[in-house]
C-alpha positions as CSV (number, residue, x, y, z in Angstrom):
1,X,-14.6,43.0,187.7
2,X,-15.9,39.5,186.9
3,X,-15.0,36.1,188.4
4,X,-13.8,35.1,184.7
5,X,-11.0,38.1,184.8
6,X,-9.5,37.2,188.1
7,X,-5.8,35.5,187.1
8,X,-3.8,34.0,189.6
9,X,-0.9,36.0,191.0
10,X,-3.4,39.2,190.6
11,X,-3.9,41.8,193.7
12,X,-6.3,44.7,193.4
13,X,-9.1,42.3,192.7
14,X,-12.9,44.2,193.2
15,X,-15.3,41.7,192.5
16,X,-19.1,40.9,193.8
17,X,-20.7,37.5,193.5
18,X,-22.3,35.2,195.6
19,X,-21.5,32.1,197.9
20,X,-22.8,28.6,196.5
21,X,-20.6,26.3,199.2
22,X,-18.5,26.2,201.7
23,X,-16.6,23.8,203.5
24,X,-16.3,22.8,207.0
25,X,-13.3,25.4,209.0
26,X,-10.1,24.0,210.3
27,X,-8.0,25.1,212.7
28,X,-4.3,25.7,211.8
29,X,-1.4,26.6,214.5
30,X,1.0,29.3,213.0
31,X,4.4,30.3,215.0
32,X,2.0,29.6,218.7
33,X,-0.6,31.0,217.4
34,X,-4.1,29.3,216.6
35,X,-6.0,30.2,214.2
36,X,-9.0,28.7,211.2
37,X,-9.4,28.8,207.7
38,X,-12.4,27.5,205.2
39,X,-12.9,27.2,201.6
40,X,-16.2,28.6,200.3
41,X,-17.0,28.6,196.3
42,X,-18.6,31.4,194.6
43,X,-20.3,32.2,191.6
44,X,-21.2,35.3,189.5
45,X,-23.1,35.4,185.6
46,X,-19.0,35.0,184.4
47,X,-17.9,31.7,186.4
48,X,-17.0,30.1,190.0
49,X,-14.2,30.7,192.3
50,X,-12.8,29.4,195.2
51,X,-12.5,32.3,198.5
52,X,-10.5,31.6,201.6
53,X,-12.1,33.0,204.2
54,X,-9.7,33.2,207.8
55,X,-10.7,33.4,211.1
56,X,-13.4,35.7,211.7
57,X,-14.5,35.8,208.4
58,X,-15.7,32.6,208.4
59,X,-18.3,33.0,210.6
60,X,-19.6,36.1,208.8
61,X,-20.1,34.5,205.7
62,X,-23.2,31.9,204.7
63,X,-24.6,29.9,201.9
64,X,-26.9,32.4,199.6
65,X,-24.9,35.7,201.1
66,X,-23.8,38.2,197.9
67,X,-20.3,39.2,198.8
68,X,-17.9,42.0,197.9
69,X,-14.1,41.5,197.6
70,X,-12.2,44.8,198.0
71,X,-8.7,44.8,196.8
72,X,-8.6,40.6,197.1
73,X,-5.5,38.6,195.9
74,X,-5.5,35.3,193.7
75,X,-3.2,32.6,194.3
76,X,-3.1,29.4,193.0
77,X,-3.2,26.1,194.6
78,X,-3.0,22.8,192.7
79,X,-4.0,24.7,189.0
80,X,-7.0,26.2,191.1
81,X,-7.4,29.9,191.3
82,X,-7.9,31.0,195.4
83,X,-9.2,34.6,196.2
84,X,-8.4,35.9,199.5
85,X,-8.5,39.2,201.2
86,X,-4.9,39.0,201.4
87,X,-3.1,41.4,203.7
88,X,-4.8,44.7,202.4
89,X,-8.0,43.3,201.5
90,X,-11.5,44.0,202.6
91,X,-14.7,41.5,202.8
92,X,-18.2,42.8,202.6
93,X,-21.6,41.1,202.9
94,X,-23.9,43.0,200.7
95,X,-26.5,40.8,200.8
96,X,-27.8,38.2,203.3
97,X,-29.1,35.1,202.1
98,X,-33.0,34.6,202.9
99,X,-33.1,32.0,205.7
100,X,-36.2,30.6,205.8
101,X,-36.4,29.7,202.0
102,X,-36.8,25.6,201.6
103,X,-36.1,24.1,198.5
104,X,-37.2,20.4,198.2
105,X,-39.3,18.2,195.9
106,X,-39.5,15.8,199.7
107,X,-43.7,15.4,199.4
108,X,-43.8,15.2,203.1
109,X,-42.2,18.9,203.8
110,X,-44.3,19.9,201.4
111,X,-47.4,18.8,202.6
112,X,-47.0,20.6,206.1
113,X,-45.1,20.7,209.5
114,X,-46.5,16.9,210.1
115,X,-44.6,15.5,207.6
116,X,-47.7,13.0,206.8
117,X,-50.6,13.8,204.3
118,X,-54.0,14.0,205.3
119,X,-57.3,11.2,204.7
120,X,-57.7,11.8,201.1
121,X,-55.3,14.9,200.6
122,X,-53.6,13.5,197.3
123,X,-49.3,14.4,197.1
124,X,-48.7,17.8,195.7
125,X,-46.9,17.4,192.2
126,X,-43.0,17.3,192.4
127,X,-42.2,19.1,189.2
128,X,-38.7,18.3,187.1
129,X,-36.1,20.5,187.1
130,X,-36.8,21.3,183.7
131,X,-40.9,22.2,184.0
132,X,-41.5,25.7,184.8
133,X,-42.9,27.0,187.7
134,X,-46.0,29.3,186.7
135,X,-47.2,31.7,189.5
């Protein structure tokens, strides 16, 4: 299944894709009981979708991690479609994100751990987003 499939009020829901955000977790108290809860979006080829991850989930999951959704339910919340594992569901990490992968264009990260150039040593070229990356 796709992200662009998923309809709200749906159970059964199989779907992959991968986490592009997620928010900070907040703690909730629930007839004595304490317990968190955190918003994460994620993205396949098809579209974006929000996940609620709960409790222990939300320390399994990162930023860059391909996930798998095994019989998930879709809610809705303010005309936004919410995936969950639900009651019956089952959350996966098929993938962990690379952690030591730095994106930035910052000419001082990329000239070194020093953060300062060298005598001479001109500023590497920060390339637009557009300008492809030949190597």
């Amino acid at each position: 299944m796709e992200i662009k499939d998923i309809q709200a009020r749906q159970g059964n829901i199989d779907v992959v894709f991968t986490i592009v955000s997620k928010d900070e977790p907040r703690t909730f108290d629930k007839f004595g009981k304490e317990g968190r809860v955190c918003n994460a979006k994620g993205k396949d080829e098809s579209g974006e979708i929000t996940l609620t991850l709960w409790n222990e989930q939300i320390d399994q999951v990162n930023i860059g991690d391909k996930v798998h959704i095994e019989n998930g339910w879709c809610s809705e919340y303010r005309d936004e479609r919410q995936l969950s594992t639900g009651k019956f569901g089952k959350l996966d990490i098929v993938e962990k994100a690379v952690a030591d992968t730095v994106m930035t264009n910052d000419p001082s990260i990329l000239a070194g751990n020093s953060g300062e150039l060298a005598a001479g040593e001109d500023v590497p070229e920060v390339l637009d987003d557009e300008e492809e990356i030949i190597g």
